[in-house]
C-alpha positions in Angstrom: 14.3 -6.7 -13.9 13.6 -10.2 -12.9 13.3 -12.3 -9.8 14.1 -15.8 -10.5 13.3 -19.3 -8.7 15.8 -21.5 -7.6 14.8 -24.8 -7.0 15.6 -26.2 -3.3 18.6 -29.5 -3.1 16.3 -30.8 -0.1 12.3 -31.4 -0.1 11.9 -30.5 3.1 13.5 -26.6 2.3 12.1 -23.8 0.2 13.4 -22.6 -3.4 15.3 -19.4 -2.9 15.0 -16.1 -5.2 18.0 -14.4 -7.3 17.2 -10.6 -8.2 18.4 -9.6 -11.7 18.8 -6.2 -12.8 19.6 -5.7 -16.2 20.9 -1.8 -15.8 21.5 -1.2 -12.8 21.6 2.5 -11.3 24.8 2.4 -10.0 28.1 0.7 -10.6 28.4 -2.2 -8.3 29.1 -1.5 -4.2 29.7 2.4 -5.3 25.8 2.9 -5.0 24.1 4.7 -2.1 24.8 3.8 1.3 21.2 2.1 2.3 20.9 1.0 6.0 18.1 -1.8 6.9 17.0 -1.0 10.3 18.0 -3.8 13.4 17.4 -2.0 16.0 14.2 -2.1 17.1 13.0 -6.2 17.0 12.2 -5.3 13.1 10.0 -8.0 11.6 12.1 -8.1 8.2 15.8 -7.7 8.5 18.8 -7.7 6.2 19.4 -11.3 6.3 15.8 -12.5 7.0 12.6 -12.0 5.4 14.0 -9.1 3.5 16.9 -10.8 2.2 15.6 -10.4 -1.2 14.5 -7.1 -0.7 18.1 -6.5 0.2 19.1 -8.6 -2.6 17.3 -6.3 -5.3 19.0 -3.1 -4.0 22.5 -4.6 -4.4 21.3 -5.6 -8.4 20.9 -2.3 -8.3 24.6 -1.0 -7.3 23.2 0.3 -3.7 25.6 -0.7 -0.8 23.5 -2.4 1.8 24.0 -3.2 5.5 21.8 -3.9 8.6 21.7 -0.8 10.3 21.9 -2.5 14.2 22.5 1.2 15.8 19.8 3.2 17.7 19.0 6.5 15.5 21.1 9.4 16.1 23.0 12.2 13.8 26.3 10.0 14.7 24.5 6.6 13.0 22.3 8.2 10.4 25.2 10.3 9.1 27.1 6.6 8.0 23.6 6.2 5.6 22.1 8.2 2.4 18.6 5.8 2.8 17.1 4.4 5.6 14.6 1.6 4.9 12.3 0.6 8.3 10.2 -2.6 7.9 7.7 -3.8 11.2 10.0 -2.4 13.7 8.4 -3.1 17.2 8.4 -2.5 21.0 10.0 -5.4 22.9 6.7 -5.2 24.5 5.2 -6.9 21.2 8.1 -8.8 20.1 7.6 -12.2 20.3 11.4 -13.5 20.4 11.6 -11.1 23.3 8.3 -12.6 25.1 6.3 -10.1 23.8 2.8 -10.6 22.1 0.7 -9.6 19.0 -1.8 -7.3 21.6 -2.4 -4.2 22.4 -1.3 -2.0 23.7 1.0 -1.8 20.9 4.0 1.1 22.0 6.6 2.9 19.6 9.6 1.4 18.7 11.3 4.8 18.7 12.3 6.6 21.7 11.5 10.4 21.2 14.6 11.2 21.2 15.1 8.8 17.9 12.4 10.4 16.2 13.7 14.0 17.0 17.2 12.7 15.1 15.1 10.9 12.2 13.1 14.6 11.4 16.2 16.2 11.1 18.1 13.8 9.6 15.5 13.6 7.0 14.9 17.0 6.6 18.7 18.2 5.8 18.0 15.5 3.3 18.0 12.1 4.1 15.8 9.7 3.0 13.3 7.2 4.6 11.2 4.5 3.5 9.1 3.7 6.5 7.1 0.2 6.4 4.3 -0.9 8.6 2.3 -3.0 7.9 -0.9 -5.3 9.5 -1.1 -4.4 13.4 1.0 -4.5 15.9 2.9 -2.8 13.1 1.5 0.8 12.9 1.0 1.2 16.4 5.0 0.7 17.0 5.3 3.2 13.9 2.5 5.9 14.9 4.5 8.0 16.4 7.3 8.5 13.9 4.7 8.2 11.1 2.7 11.4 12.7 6.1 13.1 13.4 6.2 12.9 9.5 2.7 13.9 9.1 1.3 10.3 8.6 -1.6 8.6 10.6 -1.8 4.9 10.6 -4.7 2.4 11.2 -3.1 -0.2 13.3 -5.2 -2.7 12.1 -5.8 -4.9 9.3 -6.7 -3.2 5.9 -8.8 -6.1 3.7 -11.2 -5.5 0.5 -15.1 -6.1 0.8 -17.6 -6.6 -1.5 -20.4 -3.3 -2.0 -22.4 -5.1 0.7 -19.3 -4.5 3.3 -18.4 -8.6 3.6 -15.0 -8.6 3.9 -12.8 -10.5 1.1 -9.3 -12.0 3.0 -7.6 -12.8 0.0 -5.0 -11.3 -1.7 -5.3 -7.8 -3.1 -4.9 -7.7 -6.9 -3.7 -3.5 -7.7 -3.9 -2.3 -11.1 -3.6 1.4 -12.5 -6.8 0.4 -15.1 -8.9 0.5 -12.2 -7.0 3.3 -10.8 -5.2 1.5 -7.3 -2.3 2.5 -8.9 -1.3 6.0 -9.5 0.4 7.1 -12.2 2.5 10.6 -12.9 5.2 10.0 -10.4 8.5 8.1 -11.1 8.0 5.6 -8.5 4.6 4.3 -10.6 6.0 5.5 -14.4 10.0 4.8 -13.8 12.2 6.1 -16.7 10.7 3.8 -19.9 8.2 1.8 -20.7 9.8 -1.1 -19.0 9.7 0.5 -15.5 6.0 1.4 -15.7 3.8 -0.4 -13.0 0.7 -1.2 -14.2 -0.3 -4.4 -11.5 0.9 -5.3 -8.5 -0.2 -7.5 -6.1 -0.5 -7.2 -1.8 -0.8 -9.7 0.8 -2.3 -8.1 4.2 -1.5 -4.7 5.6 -2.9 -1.6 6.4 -4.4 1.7 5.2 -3.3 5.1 6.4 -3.9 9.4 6.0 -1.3 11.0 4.1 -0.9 14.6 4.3 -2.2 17.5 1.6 1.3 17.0 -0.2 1.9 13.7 -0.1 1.7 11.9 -3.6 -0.9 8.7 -3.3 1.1 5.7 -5.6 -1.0 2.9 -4.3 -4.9 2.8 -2.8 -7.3 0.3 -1.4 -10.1 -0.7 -3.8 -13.0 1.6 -3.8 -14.6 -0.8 -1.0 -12.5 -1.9 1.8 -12.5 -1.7 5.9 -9.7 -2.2 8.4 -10.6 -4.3 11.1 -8.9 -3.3 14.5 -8.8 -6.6 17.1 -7.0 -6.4 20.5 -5.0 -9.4 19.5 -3.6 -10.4 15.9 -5.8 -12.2 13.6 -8.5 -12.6 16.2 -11.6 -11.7 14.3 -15.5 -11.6 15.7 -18.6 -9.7 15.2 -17.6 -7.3 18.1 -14.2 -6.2 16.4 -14.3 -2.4 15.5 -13.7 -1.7 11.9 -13.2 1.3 10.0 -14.2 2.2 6.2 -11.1 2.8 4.7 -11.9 2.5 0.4 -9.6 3.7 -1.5 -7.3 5.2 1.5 -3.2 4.9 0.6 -1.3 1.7 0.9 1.9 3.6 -0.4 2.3 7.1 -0.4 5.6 9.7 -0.8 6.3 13.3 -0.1 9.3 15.9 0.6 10.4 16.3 3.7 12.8 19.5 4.2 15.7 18.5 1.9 15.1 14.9 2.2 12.7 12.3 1.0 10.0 10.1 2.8 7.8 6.4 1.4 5.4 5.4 3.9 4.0 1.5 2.8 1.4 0.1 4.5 2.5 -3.6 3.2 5.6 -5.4 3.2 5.7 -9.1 1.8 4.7 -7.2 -1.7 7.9 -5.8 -1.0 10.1 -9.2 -0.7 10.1 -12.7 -1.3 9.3 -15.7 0.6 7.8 -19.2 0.7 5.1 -20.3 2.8 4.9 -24.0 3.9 1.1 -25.1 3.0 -0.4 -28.5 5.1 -0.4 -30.5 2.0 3.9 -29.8 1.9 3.7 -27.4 -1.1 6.2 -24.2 -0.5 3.2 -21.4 -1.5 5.5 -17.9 -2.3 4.4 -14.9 -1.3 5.7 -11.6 -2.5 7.3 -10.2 -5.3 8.3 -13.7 -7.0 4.6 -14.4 -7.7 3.5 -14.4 -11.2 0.5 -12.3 -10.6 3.2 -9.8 -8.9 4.3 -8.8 -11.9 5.6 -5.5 -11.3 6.3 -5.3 -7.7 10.3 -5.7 -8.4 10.0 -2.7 -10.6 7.7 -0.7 -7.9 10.6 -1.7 -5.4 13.6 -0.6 -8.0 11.7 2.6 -8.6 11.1 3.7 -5.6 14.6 3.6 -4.2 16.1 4.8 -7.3 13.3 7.9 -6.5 15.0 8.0 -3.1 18.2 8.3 -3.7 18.3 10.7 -6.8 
């Protein structure tokens, strides 16, 4: 598995990504059925920011669409996975003239959420994404349906004094962020081990009793919880949250459930700096190593 970097024809565009899979799961457009969720003002779309993400499960023989349907047993039943990056209430949406504030409403109606549990449970499968605030509050409800609680906030590392470190998180299994003993963190081989992965801003969350932890916060680490987006002072409530999950799975009735607190580590993009440089962010970076594998894995976990 490899992701790479082609170079832009303009200056003033980015380089775009091409996926690679070297064996992939399934035979080409005979894969799984994998729906992208559209619905609900999502963040990352089929097409957008999670092109690539998109990209990575066609390498890898799913069949992927944007899944632009509200959730009932009529839509899921066209789908075998279900993948549900920063969906969001219009009320937060800012292409609808919504705002990064609270209060941050679900993006589900109830009545969506009743069709997701069941769906799930006669076996579906869900990977649920959320990542920094307004994020987990528009996914708290379906997350606790599912037996999740999210921090809508943002999850950063600190230092043992409690200073708080917003770079980059660098997750290894050496130091134990990365869990090994489930295929989604060992794969099949040697080759789809992940042994360091790299996030870039999200959240923490609780995980159930029998829910398998894959990724962690370092040992030291606090989610800060402002009223607006990145709006940071002395007076914003935090939270201790070391070593709490950033990814997590468990069984749900038949069906199968990935809850990730972070989503760029889950793409690929390119981030224009002041001084005109195209910075990337996500799984094309070199010291992402294995965050294509840890994206592979864990929908080849999903639909097996």
């Amino acid at each position: 598995m490899r992701v790479v970097e082609i170079p832009a024809t303009k200056t003033d565009e980015p380089p775009t990504v091409r996926v690679e899979v070297d064996a992939p799961r399934f035979a080409a457009g005979a894969g799984p059925r994998l729906g992208i969720d559209e619905a609900h003002h999502d963040f990352h779309t089929v097409d957008g920011m999670f092109a690539p993400f998109a990209e990575a499960a066609r390498a890898d023989g799913f069949r992927v669409v944007g899944h632009t349907e509200a959730f009932t047993a009529e839509s899921l039943a066209k789908l075998d996975v279900l993948v549900i990056s920063n969906a969001l209430n219009e009320r937060n949406d800012p292409q609808a003239g919504g705002t990064w504030t609270l209060p941050t409403p679900s993006a589900f109606a109830p009545e969506e959420i009743d069709a997701l549990d069941v769906w799930i449970r006669e076996g579906g499968r869900l990977w649920l994404i959320a990542d920094h605030m307004p994020f987990p509050g528009a996914a708290e409800a379906l997350a606790t349906r599912l037996g999740f609680r999210m921090i809508n906030g943002f999850a950063f590392a600190t230092d043992e004094h409690g200073k708080v470190n917003p770079e980059t998180i660098q997750h290894t299994r050496a130091d134990g962020m990365i869990v090994g003993g489930h295929p989604i963190t060992d794969g099949s081989g040697p080759g789809e081990r992940v042994e360091s992965v790299r996030s870039f801003t999200g959240q923490a969350f609780e995980a159930p009793a029998d829910a398998v932890v894959l990724l962690r916060m370092p040992v030291h680490a606090v989610a800060l919880l402002p009223a607006e987006a990145w709006k940071f002072d002395e007076e914003t409530p935090k939270q201790d949250v070391g070593g709490w999950p950033v990814i997590a799975a468990r069984e749900h009735g038949k069906g199968r459930v990935i809850v990730s607190g972070e989503a760029a580590m889950l793409s690929a993009r390119y981030v224009k700096l002041d001084n005109g440089v195209w910075d990337p962010v996500g799984f094309h970076v070199p010291e992402a190593r294995d965050n294509l594998v840890l994206v592979i894995n864990a929908l080849r976990w999903l639909a097996a």
